[in-house]
Structures are given as structure tokens and as C-alpha cells.
C-alpha positions as a printed Julia matrix, in Angstrom:
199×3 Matrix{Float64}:
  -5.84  47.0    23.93
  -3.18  47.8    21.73
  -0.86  48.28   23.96
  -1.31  44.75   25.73
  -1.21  43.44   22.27
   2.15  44.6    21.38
   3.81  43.57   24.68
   2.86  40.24   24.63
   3.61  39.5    20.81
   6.61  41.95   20.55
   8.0   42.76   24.01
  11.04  45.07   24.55
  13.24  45.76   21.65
  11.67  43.54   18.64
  10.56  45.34   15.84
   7.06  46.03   14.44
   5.99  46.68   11.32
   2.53  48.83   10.7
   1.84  46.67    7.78
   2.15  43.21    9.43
   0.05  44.38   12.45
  -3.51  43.48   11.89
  -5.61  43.57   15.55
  -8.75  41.69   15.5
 -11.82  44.01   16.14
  -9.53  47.39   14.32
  -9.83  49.0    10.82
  -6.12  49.26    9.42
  -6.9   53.21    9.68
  -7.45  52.69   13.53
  -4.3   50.59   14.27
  -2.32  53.73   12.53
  -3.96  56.22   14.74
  -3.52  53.81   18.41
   0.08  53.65   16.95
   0.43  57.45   16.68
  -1.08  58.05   20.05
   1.34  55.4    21.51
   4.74  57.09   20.5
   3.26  60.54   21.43
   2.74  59.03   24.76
   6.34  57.7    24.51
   5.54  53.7    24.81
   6.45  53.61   21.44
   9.18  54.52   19.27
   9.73  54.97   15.53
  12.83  53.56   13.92
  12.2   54.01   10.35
   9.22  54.58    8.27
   6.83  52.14    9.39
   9.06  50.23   11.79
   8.39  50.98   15.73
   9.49  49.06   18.83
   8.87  49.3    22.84
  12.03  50.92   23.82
  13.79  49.57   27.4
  13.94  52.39   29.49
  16.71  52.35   32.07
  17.6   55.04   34.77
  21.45  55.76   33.97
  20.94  54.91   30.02
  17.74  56.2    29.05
  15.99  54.27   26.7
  16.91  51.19   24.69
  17.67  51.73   20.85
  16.49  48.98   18.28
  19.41  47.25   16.31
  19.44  47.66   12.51
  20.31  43.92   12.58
  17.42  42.67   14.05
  15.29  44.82   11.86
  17.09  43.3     8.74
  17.16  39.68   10.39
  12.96  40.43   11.06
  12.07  41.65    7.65
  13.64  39.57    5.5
  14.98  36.8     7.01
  13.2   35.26    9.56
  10.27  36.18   12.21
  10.11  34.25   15.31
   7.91  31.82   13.44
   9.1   31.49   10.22
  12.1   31.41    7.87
  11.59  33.21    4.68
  15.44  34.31    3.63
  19.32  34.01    4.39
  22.33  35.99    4.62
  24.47  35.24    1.14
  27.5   36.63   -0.85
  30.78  38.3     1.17
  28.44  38.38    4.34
  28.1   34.67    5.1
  31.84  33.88    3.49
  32.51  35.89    6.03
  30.25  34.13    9.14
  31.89  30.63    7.62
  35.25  32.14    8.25
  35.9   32.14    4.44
  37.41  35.98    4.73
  38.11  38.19    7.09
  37.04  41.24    4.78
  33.7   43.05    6.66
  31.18  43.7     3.65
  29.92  47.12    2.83
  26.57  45.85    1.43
  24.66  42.92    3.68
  23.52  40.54    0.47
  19.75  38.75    1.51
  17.26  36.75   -0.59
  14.09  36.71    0.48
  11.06  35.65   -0.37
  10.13  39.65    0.44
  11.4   40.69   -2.9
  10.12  40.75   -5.92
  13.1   42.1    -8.01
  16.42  41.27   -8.9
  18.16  42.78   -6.82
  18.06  46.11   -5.22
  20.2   47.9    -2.64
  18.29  49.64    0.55
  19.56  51.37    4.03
  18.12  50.2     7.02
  19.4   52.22   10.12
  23.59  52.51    9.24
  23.26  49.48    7.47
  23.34  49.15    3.38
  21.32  45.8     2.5
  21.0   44.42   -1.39
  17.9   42.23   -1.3
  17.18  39.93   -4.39
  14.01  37.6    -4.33
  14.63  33.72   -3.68
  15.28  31.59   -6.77
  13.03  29.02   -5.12
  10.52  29.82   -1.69
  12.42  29.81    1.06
  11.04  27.77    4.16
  12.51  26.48    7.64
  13.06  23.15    5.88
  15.36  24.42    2.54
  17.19  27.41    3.87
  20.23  26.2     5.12
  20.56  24.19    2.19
  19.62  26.92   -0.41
  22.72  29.05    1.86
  24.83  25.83    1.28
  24.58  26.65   -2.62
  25.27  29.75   -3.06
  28.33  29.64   -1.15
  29.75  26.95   -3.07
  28.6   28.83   -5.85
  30.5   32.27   -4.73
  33.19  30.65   -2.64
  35.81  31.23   -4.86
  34.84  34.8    -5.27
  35.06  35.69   -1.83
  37.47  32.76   -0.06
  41.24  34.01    1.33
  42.09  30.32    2.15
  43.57  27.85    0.07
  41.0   25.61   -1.8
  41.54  22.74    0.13
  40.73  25.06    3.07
  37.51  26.35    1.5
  36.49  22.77    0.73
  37.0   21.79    4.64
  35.2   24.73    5.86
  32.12  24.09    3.53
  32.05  20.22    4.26
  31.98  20.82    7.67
  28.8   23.19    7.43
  27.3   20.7     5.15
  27.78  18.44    8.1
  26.61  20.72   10.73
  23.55  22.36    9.21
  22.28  20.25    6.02
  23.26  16.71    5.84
  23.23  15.38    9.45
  20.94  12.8     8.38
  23.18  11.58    6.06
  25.1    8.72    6.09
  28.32   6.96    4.63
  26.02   4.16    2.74
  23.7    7.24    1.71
  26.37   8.72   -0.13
  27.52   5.98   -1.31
  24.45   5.31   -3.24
  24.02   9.1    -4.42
  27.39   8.42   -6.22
  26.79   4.87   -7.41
  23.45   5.49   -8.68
  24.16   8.7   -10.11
  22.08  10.7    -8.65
  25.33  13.47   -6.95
  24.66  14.37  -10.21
  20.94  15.62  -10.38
  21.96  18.31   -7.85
  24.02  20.0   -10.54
  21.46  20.05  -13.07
């Protein structure tokens, strides 16, 4: 039963959690044990403290190994349902092609946090999580990612500022304002309103 479960909802690769998985029908105590019994019988395999996948297993490589990425990217940015987080800091300066520098430390908020800030491994990979000023949905996250890097551009930019100014325009193009138009911006200014974002 379990088993089925897990391939249809996970597949190959994707990782689960033992405190997200809640199986209709089984005590929380009986989902640990199937889950034990499934990675002595091999069909599953632990990555971490309460993180298992279904590894790929392939003839000439063996079997599959789960990226730390993904596991980061799963727990506290985004399921395959849901946004709940975003990549900030020297990480995404980097993704907008603000530096070329390859952070140490992965910066995320999350709605998964409750603290300031706190650094974690997950696999090879450092992460600093920090909870979410605001709840983070599918609707606000791009634009809550907009922010901060405006906020921390000059901090982590290796361009010019007229550079960093066309790079972040043209992601507030691409991912947050496509709805918006020359008269809509227009107004914003002539009204006053441009201004109600700073406050």
C-alpha cells in the first residue's frame, strides 16, 4: 500500500519527508515502521534524517542519488503544488547575472522558519533559512524576490549601476509586472501611489 502510494505521489528521485507523509487508514507510528521495512528491502533510500527517496536503479550506474538541490528547492521553497519560499541574497544576484561570485551559504525565506535566520547543511550544501517577512504564496513570490534584490543589489552587483538597473527592470518585466502597462505606470506616478511601495 505504501509502496504504491509513494510511486505515484513521489516517483523516482523526489524527496519525501516522514513528517509530511500522512497515509489514510495508518497511525504515524505505522508509516515509520512500512518506511523502515521499505529501505531494508532496498525500495527506499535515506538521504538525511527523515528525508528518503525511490532511488533509479540502472545496470552500469547502480542506483540514482537524490540532489541536495531538490531537497532544498522541496523543503523550503516550493512542492509541486505550492510556493512557500525563494532563493535571496548572493544566490539569486547571482541567477540574475548580477555576479559571477558562487555563494558559500544558499540564503532562503520560507514560510518553514520560524527564526531569524539560521544556517543548516543539507547534503554538501550550507543553507541560511530566515522566515518570510510576509506569507509567501504562488501569487507574491516573485515579487517579494523582486524586493529584496533591489534591496541587496548593491551589496552583491559587479556591474555598473546602470547595468544593475537594466538587469532588474528586465526581471520586473519578465516575472512581476507583465500586466502592466505604460498608462498603468503612468498613473502610479501621477497619483502618487510609486510611492506607497516604499513605505
Amino acid at each position: 500500500m505504501l509502496k504504491t502510494y509513494l510511486m505515484e505521489n513521489y516517483g523516482y528521485n523526489e524527496p519525501i519527508f516522514l513528517n509530511d507523509l500522512t497515509i489514510q487508514g495508518l497511525s504515524e507510528n505505522a508509516v515509520r515502521q512500512a518506511v523502515k521495512r521499505l529501505v531494508a528491502n532496498g525500495f527506499l533510500e535515506r538521504y538525511d534524517n527523515g528525508i528518503y527517496y525511490i532511488p533509479k536503479r540502472d545496470g552500469l550506474l547502480g542506483k540514482s542519488y537524490l540532489d541536495p538541490s531538490l531537497v532544498i528547492m522541496r523543503k523550503y521553497i516550493q512542492s509541486k503544488s505550492e510556493i512557500y519560499g525563494y532563493v535571496t541574497g548572493e544566490s539569486f544576484a547571482n541567477q540574475l547575472g548580477l555576479t559571477t561570485q558562487m555563494p558559500a551559504v544558499i540564503e532562503v525565506v520560507t514560510n518553514r522558519e520560524a527564526t531569524n535566520g539560521r544556517t543548516i547543511t543539507v547534503g554538501s550544501e550550507r543553507v541560511r533559512i530566515k522566515k518570510a517577512p510576509v506569507m509567501v504564496s504562488d501569487s507574491n513570490a516573485d515579487l517579494l524576490q523582486l524586493l529584496d534584490s533591489i534591496g541587496q543589489a548593491e551589496k552583491y552587483t559587479e556591474l555598473s549601476i546602470h547595468e544593475t538597473i537594466d538587469i532588474l527592470i528586465s526581471y520586473v518585466r519578465k516575472k512581476c509586472f507583465t500586466a502592466l502597462t505604460g498608462a498603468t505606470a503612468k498613473k502610479l506616478i501621477e497619483w502618487g501611489m510609486i510611492y506607497e511601495f516604499a513605505s
